[in-house]
LUMMAR-734299 format. One record per residue (C-alpha): residue number from 1; residue in one letter; x, y negated, z negated. Coordinates in steps of 0.02 Angstrom, whole numbers. Example, Ala and Ser with C-alpha at 12.3 -4.5 7.8 and 13.67 -1.06 7.14 Angstrom:
! LUMMAR-734299
ATOM 1 a 615 225 -390
ATOM 2 s 684 53 -357
END
This chain:
! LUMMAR-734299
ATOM 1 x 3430 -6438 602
ATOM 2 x 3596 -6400 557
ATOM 3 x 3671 -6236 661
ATOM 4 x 3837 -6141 569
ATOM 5 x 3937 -6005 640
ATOM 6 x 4089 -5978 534
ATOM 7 x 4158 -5939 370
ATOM 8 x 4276 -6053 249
ATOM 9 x 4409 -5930 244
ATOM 10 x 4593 -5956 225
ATOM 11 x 4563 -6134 227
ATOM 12 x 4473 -6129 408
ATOM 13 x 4318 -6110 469
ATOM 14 x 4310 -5920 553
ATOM 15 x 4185 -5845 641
ATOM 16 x 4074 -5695 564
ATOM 17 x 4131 -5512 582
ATOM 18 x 3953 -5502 652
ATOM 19 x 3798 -5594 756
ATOM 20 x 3655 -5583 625
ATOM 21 x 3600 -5752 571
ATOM 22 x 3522 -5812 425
ATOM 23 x 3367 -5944 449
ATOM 24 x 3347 -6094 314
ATOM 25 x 3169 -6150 325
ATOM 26 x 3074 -6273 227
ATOM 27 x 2956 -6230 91
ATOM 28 x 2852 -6386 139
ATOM 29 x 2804 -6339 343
ATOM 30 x 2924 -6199 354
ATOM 31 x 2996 -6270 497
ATOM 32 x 3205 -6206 521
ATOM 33 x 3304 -6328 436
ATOM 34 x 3471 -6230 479
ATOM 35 x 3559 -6071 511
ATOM 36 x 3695 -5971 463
ATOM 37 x 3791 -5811 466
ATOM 38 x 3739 -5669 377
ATOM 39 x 3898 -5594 310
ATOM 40 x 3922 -5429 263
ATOM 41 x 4065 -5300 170
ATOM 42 x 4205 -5370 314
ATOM 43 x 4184 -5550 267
ATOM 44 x 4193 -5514 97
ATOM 45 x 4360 -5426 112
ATOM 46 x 4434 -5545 229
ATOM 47 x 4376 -5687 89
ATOM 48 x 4454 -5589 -46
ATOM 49 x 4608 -5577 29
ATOM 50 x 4649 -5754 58
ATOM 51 x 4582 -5776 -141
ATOM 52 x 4703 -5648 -180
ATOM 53 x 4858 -5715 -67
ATOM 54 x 4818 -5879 -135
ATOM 55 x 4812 -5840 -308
ATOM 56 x 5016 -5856 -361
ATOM 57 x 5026 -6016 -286
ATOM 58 x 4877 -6093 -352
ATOM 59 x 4894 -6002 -518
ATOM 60 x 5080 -6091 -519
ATOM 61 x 5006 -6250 -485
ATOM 62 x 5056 -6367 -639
ATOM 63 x 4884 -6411 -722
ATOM 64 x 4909 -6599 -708
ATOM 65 x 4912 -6551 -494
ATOM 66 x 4746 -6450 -535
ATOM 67 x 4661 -6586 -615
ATOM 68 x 4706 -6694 -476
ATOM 69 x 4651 -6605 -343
ATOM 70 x 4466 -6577 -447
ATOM 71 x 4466 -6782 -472
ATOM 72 x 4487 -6777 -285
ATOM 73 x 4332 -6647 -245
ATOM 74 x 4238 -6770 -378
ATOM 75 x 4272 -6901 -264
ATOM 76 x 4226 -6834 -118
ATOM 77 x 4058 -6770 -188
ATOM 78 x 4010 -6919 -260
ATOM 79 x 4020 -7015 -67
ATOM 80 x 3923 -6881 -16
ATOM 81 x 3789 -6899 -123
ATOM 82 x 3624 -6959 -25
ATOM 83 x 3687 -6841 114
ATOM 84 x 3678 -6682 -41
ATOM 85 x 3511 -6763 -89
ATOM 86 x 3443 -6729 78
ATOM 87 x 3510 -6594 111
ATOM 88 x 3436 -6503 -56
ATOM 89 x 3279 -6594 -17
ATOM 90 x 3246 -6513 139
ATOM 91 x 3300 -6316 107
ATOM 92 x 3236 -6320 -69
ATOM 93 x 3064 -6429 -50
ATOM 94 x 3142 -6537 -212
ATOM 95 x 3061 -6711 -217
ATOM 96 x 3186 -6844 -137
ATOM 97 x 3211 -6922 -309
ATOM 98 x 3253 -6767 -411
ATOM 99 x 3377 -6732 -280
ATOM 100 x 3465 -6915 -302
ATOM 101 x 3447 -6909 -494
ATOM 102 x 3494 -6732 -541
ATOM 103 x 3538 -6609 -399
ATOM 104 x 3667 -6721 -319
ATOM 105 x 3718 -6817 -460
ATOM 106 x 3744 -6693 -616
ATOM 107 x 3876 -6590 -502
ATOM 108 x 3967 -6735 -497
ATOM 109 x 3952 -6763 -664
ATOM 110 x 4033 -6561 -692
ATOM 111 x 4162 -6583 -561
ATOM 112 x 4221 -6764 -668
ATOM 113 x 4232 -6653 -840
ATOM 114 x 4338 -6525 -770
ATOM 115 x 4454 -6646 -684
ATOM 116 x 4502 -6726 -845
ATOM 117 x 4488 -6546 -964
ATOM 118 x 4600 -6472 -843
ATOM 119 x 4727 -6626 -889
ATOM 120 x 4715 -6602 -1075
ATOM 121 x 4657 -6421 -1105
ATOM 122 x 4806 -6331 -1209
ATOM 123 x 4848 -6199 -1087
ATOM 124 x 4997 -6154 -1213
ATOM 125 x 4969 -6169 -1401
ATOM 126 x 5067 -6098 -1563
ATOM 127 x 5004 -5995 -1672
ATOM 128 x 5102 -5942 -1829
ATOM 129 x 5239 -5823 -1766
ATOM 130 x 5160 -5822 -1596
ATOM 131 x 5149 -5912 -1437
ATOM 132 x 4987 -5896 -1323
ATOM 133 x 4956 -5922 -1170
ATOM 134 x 4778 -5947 -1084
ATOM 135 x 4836 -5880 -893
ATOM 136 x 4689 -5869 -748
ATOM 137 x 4586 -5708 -738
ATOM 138 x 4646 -5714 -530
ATOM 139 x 4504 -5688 -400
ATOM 140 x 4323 -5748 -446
ATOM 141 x 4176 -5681 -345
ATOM 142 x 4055 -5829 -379
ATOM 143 x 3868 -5788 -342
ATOM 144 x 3754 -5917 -353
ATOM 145 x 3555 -5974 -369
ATOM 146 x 3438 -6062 -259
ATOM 147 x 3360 -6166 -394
ATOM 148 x 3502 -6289 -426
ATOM 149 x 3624 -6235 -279
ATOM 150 x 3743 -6363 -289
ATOM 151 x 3752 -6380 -483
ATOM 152 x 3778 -6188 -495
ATOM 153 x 3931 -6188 -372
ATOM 154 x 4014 -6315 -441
ATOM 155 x 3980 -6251 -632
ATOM 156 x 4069 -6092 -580
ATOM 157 x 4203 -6173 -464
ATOM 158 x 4265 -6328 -552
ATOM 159 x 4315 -6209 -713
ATOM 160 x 4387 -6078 -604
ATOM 161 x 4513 -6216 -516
ATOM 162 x 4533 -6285 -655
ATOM 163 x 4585 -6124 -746
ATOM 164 x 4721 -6075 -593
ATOM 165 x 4600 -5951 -526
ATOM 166 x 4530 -5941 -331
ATOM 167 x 4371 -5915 -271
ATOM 168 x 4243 -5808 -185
ATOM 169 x 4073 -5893 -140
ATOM 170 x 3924 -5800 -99
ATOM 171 x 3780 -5928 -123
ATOM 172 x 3592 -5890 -120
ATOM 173 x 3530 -5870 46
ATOM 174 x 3372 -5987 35
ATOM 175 x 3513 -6124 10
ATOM 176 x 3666 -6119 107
ATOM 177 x 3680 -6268 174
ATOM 178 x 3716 -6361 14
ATOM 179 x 3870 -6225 4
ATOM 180 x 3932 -6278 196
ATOM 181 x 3930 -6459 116
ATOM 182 x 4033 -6412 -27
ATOM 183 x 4173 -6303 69
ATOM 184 x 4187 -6474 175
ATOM 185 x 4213 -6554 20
ATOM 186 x 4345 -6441 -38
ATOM 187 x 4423 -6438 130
ATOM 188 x 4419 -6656 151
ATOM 189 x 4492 -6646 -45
ATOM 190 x 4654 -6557 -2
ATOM 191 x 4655 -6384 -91
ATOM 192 x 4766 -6258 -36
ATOM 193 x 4710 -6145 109
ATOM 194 x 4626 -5992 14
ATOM 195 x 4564 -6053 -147
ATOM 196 x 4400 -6070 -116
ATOM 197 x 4323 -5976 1
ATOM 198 x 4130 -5949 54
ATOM 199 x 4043 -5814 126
ATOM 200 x 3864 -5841 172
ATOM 201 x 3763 -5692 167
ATOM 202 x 3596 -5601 98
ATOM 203 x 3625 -5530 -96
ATOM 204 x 3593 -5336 -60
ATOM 205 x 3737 -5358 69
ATOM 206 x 3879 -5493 31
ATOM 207 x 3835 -5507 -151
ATOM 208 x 3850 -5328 -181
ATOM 209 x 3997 -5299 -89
ATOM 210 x 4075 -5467 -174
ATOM 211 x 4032 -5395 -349
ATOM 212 x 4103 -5220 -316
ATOM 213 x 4267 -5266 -229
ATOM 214 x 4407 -5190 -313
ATOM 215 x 4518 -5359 -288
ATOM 216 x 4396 -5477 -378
ATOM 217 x 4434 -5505 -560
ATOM 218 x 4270 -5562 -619
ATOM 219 x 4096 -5590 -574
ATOM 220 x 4005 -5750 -628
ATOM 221 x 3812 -5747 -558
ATOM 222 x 3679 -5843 -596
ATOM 223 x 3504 -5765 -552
ATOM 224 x 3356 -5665 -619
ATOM 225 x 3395 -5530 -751
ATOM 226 x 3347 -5367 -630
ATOM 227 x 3482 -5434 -517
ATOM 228 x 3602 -5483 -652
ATOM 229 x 3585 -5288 -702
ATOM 230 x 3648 -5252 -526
ATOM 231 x 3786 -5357 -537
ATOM 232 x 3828 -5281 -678
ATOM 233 x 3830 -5121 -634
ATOM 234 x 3918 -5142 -476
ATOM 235 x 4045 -5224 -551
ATOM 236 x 4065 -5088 -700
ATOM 237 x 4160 -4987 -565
ATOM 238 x 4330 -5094 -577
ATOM 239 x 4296 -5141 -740
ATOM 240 x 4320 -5307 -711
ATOM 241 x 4261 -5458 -812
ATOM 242 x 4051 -5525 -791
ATOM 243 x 3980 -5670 -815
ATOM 244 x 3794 -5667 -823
ATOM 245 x 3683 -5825 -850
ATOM 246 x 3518 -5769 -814
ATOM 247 x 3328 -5773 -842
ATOM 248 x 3223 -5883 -982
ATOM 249 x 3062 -5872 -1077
ATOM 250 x 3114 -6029 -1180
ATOM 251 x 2979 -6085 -1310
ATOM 252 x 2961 -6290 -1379
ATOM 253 x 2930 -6295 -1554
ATOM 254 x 2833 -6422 -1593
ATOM 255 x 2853 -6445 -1806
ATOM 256 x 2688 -6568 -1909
ATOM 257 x 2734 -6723 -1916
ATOM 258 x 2844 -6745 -1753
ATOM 259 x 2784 -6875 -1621
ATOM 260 x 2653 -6780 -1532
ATOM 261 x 2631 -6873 -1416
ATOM 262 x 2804 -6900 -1331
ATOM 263 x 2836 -6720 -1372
ATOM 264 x 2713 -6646 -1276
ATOM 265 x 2748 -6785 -1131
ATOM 266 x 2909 -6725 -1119
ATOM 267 x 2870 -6543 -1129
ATOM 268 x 2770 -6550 -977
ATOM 269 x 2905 -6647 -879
ATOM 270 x 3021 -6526 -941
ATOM 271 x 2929 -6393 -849
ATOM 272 x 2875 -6483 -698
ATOM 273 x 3036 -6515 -644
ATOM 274 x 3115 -6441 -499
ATOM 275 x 2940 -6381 -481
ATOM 276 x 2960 -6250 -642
ATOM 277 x 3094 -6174 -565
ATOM 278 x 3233 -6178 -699
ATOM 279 x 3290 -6057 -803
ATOM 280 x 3279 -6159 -958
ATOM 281 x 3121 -6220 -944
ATOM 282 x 3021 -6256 -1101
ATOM 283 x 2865 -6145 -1038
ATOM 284 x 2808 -6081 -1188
ATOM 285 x 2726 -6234 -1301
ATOM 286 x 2687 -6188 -1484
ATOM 287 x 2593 -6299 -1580
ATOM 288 x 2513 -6286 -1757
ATOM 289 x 2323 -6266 -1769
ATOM 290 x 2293 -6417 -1855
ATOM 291 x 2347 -6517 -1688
ATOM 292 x 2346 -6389 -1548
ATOM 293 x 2171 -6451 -1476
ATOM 294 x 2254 -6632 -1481
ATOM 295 x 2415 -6559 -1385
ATOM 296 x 2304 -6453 -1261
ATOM 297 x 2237 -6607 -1222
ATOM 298 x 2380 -6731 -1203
ATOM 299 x 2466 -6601 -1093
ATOM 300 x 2299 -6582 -971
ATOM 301 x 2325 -6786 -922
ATOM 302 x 2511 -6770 -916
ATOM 303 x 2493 -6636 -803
ATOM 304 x 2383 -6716 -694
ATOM 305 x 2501 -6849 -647
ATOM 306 x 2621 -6708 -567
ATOM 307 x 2511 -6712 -396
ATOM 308 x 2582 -6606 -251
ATOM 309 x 2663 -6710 -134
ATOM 310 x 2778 -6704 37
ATOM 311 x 2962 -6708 -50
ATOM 312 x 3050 -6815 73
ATOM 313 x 2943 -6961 -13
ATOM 314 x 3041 -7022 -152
ATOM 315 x 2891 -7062 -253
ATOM 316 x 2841 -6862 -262
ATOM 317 x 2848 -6784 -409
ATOM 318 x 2800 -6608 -375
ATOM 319 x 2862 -6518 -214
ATOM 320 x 2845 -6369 -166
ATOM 321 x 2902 -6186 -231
ATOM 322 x 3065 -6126 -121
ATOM 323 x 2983 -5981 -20
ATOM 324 x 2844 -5877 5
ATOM 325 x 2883 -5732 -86
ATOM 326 x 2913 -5858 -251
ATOM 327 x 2726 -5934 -208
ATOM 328 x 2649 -5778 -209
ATOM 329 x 2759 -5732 -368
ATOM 330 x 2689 -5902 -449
ATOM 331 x 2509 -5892 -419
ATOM 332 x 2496 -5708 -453
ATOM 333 x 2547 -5763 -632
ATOM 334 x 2424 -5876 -632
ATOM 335 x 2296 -5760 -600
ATOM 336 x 2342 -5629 -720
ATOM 337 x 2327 -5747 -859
ATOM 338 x 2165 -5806 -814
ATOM 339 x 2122 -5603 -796
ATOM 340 x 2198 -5572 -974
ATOM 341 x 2099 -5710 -1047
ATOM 342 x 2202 -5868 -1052
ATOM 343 x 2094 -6035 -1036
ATOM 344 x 2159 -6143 -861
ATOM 345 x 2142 -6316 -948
ATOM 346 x 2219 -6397 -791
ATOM 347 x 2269 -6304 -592
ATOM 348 x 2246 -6126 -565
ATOM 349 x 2284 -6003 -425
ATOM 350 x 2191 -6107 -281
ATOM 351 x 2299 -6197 -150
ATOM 352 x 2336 -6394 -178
ATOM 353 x 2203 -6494 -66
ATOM 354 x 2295 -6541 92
ATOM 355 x 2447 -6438 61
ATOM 356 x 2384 -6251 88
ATOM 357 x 2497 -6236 237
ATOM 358 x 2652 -6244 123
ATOM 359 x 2716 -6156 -52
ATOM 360 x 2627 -6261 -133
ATOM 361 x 2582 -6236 -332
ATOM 362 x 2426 -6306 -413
ATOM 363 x 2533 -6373 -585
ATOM 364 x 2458 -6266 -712
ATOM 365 x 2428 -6263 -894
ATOM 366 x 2367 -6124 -1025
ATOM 367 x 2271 -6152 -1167
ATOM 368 x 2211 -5991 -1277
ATOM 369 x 2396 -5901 -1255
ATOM 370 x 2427 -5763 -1361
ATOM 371 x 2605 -5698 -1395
ATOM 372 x 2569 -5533 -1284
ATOM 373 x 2506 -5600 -1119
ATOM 374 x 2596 -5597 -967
ATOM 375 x 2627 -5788 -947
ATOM 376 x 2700 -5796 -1138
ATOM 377 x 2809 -5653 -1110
ATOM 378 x 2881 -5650 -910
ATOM 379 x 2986 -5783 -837
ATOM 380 x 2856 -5861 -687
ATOM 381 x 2967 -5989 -621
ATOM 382 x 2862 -6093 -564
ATOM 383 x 2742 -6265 -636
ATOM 384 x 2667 -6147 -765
ATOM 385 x 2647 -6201 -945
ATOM 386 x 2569 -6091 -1089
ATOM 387 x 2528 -6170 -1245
ATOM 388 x 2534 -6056 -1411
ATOM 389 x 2468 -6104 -1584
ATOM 390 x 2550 -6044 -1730
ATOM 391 x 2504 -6052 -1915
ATOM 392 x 2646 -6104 -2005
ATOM 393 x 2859 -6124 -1986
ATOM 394 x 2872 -5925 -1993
ATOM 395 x 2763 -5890 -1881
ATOM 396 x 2817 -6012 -1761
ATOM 397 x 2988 -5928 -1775
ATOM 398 x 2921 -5745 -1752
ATOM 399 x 2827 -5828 -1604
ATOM 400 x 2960 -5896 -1537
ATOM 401 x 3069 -5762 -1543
ATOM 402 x 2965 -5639 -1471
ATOM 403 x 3047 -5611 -1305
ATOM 404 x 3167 -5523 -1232
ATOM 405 x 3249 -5697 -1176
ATOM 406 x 3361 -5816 -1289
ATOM 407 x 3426 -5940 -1137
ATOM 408 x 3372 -6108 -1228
ATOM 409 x 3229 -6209 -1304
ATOM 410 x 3175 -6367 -1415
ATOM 411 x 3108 -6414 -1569
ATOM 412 x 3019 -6591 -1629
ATOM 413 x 2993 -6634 -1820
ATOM 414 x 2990 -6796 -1922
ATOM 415 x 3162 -6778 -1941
ATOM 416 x 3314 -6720 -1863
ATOM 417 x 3373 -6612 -2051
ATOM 418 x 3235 -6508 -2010
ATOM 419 x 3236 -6494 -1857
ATOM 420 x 3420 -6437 -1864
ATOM 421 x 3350 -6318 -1980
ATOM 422 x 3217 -6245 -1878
ATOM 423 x 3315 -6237 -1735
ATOM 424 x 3465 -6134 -1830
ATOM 425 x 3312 -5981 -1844
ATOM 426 x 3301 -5978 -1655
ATOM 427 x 3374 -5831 -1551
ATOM 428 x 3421 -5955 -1414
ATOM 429 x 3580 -6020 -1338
ATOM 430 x 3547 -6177 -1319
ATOM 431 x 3419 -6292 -1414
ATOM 432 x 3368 -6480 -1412
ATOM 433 x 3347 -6579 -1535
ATOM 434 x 3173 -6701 -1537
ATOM 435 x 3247 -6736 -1346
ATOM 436 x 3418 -6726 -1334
ATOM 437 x 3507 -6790 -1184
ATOM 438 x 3589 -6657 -1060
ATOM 439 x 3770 -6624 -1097
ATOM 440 x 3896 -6570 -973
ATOM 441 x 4019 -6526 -1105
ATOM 442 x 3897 -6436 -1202
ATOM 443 x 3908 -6249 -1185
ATOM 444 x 3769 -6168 -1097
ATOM 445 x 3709 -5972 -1086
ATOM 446 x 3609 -5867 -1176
ATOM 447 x 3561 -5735 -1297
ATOM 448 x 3465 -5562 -1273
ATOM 449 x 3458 -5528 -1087
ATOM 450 x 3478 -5703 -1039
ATOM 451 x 3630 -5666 -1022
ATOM 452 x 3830 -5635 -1059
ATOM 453 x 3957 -5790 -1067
ATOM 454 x 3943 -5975 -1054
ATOM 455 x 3951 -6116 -953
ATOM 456 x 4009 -6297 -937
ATOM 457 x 4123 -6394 -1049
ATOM 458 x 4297 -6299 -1137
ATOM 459 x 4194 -6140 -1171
ATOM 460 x 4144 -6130 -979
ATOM 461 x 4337 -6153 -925
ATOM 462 x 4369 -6022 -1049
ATOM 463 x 4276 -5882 -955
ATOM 464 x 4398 -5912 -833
ATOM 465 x 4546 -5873 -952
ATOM 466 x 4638 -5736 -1000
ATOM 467 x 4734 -5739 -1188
ATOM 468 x 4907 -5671 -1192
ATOM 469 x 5013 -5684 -1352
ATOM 470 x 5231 -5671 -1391
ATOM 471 x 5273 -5644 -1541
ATOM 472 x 5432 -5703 -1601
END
């Protein structure tokens, strides 16, 4: 178990302005995997005002220094990666491989892109009569997910140093320990004292008081869409700048004449992973009649190789969901779509054999979805798929549109021209193409009430950027 008393503030690790503690336990036995403070409104402020006595300095800081100093944090991150692994592994209940291949290995991959854009991005450009300048927004309160915890931090982070701007962490409380490793990072890397700071805390209390502090500049969160509204709203009271990247209803489009087969394959691993809980999961499969019983079908056996198992054991695929409160969320989907008529082809609300004494989830998938029901239209965030049949190319647009959501999505056809052209109808922000590969440059955010802004890549660093212009 790993014990933490302090704050990264100022470059130094300070103790709490109070005694509460926050427990990490493990969704697997929920045994205590770690503790922390539970900050409130006076670590906040005292966080802010390093960030904000930092912020010349840094802001100063030649880019070519900036980029340095991010090739250095990439550095240390990537020797820390099987410690990450773990550590995600045992507050989040991610299988031990998942961790290795994607939580611990994609931040790296972030921090590395934002090391060399901050060496080449034009900071200062010409423009006709004018010259502009792209100068940091200042103080960043960064609030961040349980789902990917590390991933999230450093997508907000990396663009903000990168940018000249200092930062504010409050990270989700069901995965602070992750954060403790990265403000060791930071710290071994060499930043300045007070450009990143971190604040551990509960989200009604830090994160509020984070997002309404008249001395941040800008709110980036990552979360559900009732909490982005709060954000929002709290932050509406400065005025100050939001970024929102938030919930996801995201449908895969399956077109005739695609490869079936590997589509639906990889549909179901898409929403599997992380045990359903990502935003931009594909959980909403539509598929025309003509081949919908044969894609019902394929995903029932690739479902059933997704068996529950104990996540330290690197040959799990499935672990658990992160807490209670999400297992109860997860299975009470489950059984509202078998009370609105949905057909459980594979899982259902029942308990995993042998793992009832965890949050475990039964990987689930829905046959007989109509565009109405619950499981089509609310993000469940969990190993939930629903699989919708459509008639023809419109109405597997109006399908897939129908939601208040537009964070991402897919499309398969014969070919990639009309695939392109499908996928130019969606409402979405991000969409891939018969598979695509993951793209850390690409940007990433949403549409709708997924959410305001993006991430990753020049367009992420440019959230992070404020425009001035001389005219001469």
């Amino acid at each position: 178990m790993q014990a933490h008393d302090g704050m990264y503030i100022d470059g130094a690790w300070r103790p709490a302005a109070a005694a509460e503690k926050i427990e990490d336990t493990s969704p697997a036995d929920g045994t205590v995997v770690g503790v922390v403070p539970a900050g409130g409104a006076e670590d906040v402020s005292a966080a802010v005002r390093a960030a904000r006595a930092a912020l010349p300095g840094w802001a100063a800081t030649p880019p070519a220094e900036r980029a340095a100093l991010l090739g250095e944090l990439h550095g240390v991150l990537k020797a820390r990666h099987q410690e990450i692994a773990e550590t995600v592994t045992a507050e989040l209940g991610s299988p031990l491989g998942f961790s290795k291949a994607v939580h611990a290995s994609v931040p790296v991959a972030v921090c590395g892109s934002y090391a060399k854009l901050a060496a080449e991005y034009p900071f200062e450009e010409e423009i006709g009569n004018s010259r502009v300048f792209h100068e940091p927004v200042g103080v960043v309160g960064a609030i961040t997910p349980w789902n990917y915890p590390l991933h999230q931090i450093v997508a907000k982070a990396a663009p903000a140093f990168a940018a000249g701007c200092t930062v504010v962490l409050k990270p989700a409380e069901d995965t602070p320990l992750v954060a403790q490793l990265f403000a060791e990072a930071v710290h071994e890397a060499g930043f300045p004292a007070g450009v990143f700071n971190l604040v551990t805390g509960l989200g009604p209390v830090a994160g509020e008081a984070l997002a309404a502090h008249e001395d941040v500049d800008l709110v980036s969160f990552t979360g559900s869409t009732a909490v982005g509204r709060r954000i929002g709203a709290a932050a509406g009271g400065s005025v100050k700048r939001v970024a929102l990247e938030l919930g996801g209803k995201s449908a895969n489009v399956i077109l005739p004449g695609a490869d079936l087969a590997q589509a639906v394959k990889k549909g179901v691993a898409n929403v599997m992973a992380n045990s359903g809980q990502t935003c931009s999961a594909w959980t909403r499969m539509l598929v025309d009649s003509e081949h919908y019983d044969e894609a019902v079908r394929l995903a029932a056996e690739a479902v059933a190789k997704y068996v529950p198992g104990d996540p330290k054991d690197e040959t799990t695929r499935l672990g658990p969901v992160v807490n209670a409160k999400q297992h109860a969320r997860v299975t009470g989907f489950i059984a509202k779509g078998v009370e609105e008529g949905a057909t459980v082809v594979a899982g259902g609300p029942e308990a995993p054999e042998g793992y009832e004494g965890g949050c475990y989830v039964r990987p689930t998938v829905f046959a007989d979805v109509t565009p109405e029901m619950t499981v089509a239209q609310e993000e469940i965030f969990g190993p939930v798929l629903s699989v919708l049949r459509y008639e023809d190319a419109d109405d597997a647009v109006r399908i897939a549109n129908d939601s208040v959501y537009g964070l991402a999505g897919a499309v398969w056809a014969k070919d990639e021209e009309e695939a392109v052209a499908f996928a130019r109808r969606l409402e979405t922000g991000q969409v891939d193409i018969n598979g695509g590969r993951f793209n850390p440059l690409a940007p990433f955010g949403g549409y709708k009430q997924s959410g305001v802004g993006r991430e990753l890549g020049r367009h992420g660093l440019g959230e992070y950027l404020h425009t001035k212009s001389l005219q001469f």
